[in-house]
Structures are given as C-alpha cells and as structure tokens.
NURO-381398 format. One record per atom (N, C-alpha, C, CB): x, y, z. Coordinates in nm, 2 decimals, padded with zeros to 4 digits. Each point is the difference from the previous one (the first is absolute). Glycine has a CB too. Layout:
# residues N
@u->X	v->Y	w->Z $
...
END
This chain:
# residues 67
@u->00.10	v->-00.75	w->-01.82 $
@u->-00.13	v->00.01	w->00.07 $
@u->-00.08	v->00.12	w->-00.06 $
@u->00.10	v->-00.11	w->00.21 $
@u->-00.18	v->00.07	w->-00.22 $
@u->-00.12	v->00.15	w->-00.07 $
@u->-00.09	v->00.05	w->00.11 $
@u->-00.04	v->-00.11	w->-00.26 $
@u->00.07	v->00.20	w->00.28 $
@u->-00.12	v->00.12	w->00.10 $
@u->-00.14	v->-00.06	w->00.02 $
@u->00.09	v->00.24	w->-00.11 $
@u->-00.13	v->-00.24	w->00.25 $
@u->-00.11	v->-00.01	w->00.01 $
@u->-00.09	v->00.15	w->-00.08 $
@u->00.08	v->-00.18	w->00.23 $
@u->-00.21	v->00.13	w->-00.29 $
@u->-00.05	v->00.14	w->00.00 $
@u->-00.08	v->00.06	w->00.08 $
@u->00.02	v->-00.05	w->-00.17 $
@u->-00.07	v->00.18	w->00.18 $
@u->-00.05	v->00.07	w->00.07 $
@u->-00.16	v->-00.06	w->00.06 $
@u->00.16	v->00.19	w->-00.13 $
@u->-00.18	v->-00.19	w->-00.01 $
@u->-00.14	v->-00.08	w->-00.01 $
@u->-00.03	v->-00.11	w->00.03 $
@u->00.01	v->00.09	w->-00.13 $
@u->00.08	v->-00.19	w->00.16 $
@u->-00.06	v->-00.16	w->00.10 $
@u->00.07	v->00.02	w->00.11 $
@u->-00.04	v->-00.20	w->-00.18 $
@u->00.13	v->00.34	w->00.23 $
@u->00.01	v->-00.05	w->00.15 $
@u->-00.11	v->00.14	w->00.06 $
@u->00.31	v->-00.15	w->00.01 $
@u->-00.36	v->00.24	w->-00.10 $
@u->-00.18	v->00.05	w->00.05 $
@u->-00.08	v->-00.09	w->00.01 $
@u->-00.01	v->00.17	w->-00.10 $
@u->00.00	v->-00.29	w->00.02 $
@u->-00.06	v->-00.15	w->00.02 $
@u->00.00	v->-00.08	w->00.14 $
@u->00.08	v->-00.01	w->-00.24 $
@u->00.01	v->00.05	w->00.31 $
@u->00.02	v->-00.11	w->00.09 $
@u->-00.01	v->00.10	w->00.18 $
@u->00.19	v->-00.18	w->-00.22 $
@u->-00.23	v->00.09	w->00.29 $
@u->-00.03	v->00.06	w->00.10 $
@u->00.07	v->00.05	w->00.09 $
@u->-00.13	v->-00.11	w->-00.06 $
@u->00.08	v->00.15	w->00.18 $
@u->00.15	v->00.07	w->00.09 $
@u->00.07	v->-00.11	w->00.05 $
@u->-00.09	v->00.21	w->00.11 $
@u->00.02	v->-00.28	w->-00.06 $
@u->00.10	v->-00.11	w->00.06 $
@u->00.05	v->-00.04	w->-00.09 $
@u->-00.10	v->-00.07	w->00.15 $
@u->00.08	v->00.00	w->-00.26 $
@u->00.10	v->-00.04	w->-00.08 $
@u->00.11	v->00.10	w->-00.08 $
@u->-00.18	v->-00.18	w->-00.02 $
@u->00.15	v->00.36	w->00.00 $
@u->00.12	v->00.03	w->-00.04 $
@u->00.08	v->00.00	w->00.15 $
@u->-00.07	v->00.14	w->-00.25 $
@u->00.06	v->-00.14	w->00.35 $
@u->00.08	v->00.02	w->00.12 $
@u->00.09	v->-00.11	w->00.00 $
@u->-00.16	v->00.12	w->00.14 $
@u->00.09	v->-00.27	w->-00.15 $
@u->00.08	v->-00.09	w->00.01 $
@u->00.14	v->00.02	w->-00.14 $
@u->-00.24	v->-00.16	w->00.13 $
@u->00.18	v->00.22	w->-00.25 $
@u->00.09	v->-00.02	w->-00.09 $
@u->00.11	v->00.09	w->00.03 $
@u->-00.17	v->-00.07	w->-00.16 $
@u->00.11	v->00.19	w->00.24 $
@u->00.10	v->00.11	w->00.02 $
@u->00.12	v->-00.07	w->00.15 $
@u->-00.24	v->00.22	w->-00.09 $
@u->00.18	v->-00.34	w->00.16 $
@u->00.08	v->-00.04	w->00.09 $
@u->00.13	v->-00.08	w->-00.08 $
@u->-00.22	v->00.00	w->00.18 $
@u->00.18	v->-00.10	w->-00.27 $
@u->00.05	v->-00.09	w->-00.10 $
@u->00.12	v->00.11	w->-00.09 $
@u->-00.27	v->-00.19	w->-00.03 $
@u->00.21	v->00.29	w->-00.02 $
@u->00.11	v->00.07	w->-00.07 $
@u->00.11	v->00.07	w->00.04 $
@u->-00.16	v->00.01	w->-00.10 $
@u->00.13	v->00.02	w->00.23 $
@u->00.09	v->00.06	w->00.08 $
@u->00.10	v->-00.11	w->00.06 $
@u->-00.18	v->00.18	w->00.04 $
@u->00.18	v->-00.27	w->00.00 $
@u->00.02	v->-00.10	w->00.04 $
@u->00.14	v->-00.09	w->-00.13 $
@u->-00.29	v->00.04	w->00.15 $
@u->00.22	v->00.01	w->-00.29 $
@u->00.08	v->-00.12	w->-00.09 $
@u->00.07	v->00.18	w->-00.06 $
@u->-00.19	v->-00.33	w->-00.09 $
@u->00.18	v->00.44	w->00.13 $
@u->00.10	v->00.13	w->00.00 $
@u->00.08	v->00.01	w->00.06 $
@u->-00.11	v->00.10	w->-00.03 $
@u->00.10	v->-00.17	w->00.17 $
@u->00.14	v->00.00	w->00.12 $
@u->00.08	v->-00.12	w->-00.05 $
@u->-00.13	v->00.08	w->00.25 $
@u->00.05	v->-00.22	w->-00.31 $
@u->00.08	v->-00.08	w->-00.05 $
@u->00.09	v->00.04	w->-00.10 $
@u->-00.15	v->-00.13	w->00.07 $
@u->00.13	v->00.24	w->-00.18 $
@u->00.04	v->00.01	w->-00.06 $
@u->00.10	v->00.13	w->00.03 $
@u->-00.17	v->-00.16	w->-00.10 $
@u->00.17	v->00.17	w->00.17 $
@u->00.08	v->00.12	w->00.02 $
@u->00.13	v->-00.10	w->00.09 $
@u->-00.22	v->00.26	w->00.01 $
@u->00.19	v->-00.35	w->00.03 $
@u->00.10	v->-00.05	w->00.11 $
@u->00.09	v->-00.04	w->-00.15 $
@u->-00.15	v->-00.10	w->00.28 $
@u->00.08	v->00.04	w->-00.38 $
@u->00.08	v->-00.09	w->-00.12 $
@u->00.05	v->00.13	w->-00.05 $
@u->-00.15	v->-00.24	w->-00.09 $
@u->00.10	v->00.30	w->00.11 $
@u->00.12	v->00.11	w->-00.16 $
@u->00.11	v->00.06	w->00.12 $
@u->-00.24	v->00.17	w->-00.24 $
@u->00.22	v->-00.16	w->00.40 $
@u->00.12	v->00.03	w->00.05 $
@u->00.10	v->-00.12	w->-00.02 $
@u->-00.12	v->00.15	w->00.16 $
@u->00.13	v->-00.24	w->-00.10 $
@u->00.03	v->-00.14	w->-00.02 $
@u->00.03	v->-00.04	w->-00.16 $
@u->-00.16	v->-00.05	w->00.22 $
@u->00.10	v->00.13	w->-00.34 $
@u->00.05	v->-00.03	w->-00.11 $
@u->-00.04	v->-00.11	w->-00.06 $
@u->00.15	v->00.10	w->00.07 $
@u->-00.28	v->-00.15	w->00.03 $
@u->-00.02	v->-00.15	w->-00.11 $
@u->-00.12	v->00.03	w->-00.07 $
@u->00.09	v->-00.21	w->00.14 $
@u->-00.15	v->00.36	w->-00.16 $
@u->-00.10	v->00.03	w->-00.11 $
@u->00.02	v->-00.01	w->-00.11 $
@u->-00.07	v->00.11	w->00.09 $
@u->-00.02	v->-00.21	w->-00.16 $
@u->00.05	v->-00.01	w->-00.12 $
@u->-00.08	v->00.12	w->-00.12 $
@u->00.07	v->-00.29	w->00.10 $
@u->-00.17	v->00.33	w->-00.04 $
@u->-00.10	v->00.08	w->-00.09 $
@u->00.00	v->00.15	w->00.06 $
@u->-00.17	v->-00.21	w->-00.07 $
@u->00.24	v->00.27	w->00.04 $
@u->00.04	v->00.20	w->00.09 $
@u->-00.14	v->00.03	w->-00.03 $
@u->00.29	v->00.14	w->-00.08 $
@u->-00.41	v->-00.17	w->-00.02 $
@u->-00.06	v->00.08	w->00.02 $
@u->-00.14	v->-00.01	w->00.13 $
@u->00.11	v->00.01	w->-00.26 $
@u->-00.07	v->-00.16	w->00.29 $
@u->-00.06	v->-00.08	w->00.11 $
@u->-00.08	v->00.17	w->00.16 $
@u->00.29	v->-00.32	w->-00.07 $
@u->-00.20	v->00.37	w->00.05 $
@u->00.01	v->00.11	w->00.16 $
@u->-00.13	v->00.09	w->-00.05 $
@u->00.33	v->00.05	w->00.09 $
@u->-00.27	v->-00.01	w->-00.21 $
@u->-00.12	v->00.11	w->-00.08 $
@u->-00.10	v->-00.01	w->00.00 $
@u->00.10	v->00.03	w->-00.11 $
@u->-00.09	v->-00.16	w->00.04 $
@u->-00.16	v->-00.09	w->-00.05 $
@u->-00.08	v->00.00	w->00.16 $
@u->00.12	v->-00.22	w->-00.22 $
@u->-00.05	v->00.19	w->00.32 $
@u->-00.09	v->-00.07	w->00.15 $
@u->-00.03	v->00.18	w->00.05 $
@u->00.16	v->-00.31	w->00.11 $
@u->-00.06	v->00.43	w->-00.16 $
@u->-00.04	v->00.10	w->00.09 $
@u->-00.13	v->00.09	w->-00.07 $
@u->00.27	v->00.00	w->00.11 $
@u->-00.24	v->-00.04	w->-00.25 $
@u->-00.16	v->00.05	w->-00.06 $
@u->-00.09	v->-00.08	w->-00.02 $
@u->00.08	v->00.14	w->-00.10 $
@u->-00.12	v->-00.29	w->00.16 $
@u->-00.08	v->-00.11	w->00.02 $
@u->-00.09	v->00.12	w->00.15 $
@u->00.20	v->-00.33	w->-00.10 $
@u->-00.06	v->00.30	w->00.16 $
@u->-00.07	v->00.05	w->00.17 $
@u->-00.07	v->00.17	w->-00.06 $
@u->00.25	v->-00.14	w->00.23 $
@u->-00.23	v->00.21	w->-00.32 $
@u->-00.03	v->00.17	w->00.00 $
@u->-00.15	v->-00.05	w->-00.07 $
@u->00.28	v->00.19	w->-00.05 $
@u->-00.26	v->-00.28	w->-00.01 $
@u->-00.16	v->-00.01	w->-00.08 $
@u->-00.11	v->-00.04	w->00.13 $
@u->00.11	v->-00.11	w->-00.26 $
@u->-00.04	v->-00.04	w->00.32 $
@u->-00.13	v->00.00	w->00.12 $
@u->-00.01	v->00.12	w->00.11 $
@u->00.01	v->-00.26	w->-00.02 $
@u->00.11	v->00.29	w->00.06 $
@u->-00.11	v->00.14	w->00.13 $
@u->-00.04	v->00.10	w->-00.13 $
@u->00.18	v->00.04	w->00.31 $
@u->-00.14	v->-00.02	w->-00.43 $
@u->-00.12	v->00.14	w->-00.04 $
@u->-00.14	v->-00.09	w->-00.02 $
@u->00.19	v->00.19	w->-00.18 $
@u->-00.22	v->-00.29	w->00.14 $
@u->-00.12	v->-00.07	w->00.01 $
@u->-00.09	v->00.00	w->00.15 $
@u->00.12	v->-00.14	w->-00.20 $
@u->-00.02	v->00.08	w->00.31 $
@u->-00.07	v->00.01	w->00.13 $
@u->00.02	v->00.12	w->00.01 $
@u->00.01	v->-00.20	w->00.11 $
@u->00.06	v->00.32	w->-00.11 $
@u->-00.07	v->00.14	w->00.02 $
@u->-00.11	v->00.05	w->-00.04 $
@u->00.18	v->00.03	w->00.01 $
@u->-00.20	v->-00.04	w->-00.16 $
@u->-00.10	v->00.03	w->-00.08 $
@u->-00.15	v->-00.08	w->00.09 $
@u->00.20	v->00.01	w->-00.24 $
@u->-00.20	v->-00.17	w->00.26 $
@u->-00.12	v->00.01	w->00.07 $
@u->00.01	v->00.05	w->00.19 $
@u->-00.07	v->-00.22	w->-00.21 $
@u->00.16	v->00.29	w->00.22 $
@u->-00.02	v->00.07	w->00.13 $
@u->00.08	v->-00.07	w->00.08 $
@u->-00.21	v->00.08	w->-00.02 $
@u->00.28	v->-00.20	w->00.00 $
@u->00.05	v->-00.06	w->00.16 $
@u->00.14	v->00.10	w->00.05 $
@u->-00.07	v->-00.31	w->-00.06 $
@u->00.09	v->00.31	w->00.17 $
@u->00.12	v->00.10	w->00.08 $
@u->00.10	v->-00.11	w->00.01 $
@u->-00.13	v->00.19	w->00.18 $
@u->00.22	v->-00.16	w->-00.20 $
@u->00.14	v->-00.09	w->00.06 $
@u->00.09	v->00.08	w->00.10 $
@u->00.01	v->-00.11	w->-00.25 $
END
C-alpha cells in the first residue's frame, strides 16, 4: 500500500478526513486482532494504518478541529 500524501488529504474536507480517520482506525483494530490471532499475512499492515491515522489528525489539527 503506498501513503496517502500530505497534499490530497489538505485537499479534502473535514468531514471527509474524519470519516477516513473513523475507517482507518477501525481496519487498525482489525488488524491488530489478525496479527494477535496470527492470521496477518502483511506485518507491515499495523504500521502502515498507525501512520495513515498520524497523517490525518496532523491535517485536521493544522485546519484547527479539537479532538
């Protein structure tokens, strides 16, 4: 999977990075349940979803929303 960039998720609006930020978090817990459980097949799967999620809140911080 290749990184979203910085630059088209400043492109996109609050609602939509929030939803993405709900979605990423969401397929993070999935994947954390698979690598306990052992049926991950891609280790880098956990990494990839925890710096997916660091990219959108520094974007919704940057335009001001509080979490």
């Amino acid at each position: 999977m290749k990184p979203t960039k910085a630059k088209d998720l400043r492109a996109m609006s609050i609602d939509e990075l929030q939803a993405r930020l709900r979605v990423l978090r969401a397929q993070l817990r999935d994947a954390r349940f698979k690598k306990a459980l052992g049926q991950l097949e891609d280790r880098n799967l956990v990494r990839y979803y925890r710096r997916e999620i660091a990219r959108v809140l520094t974007v919704l911080r940057e335009k001001g929303v509080k979490l």
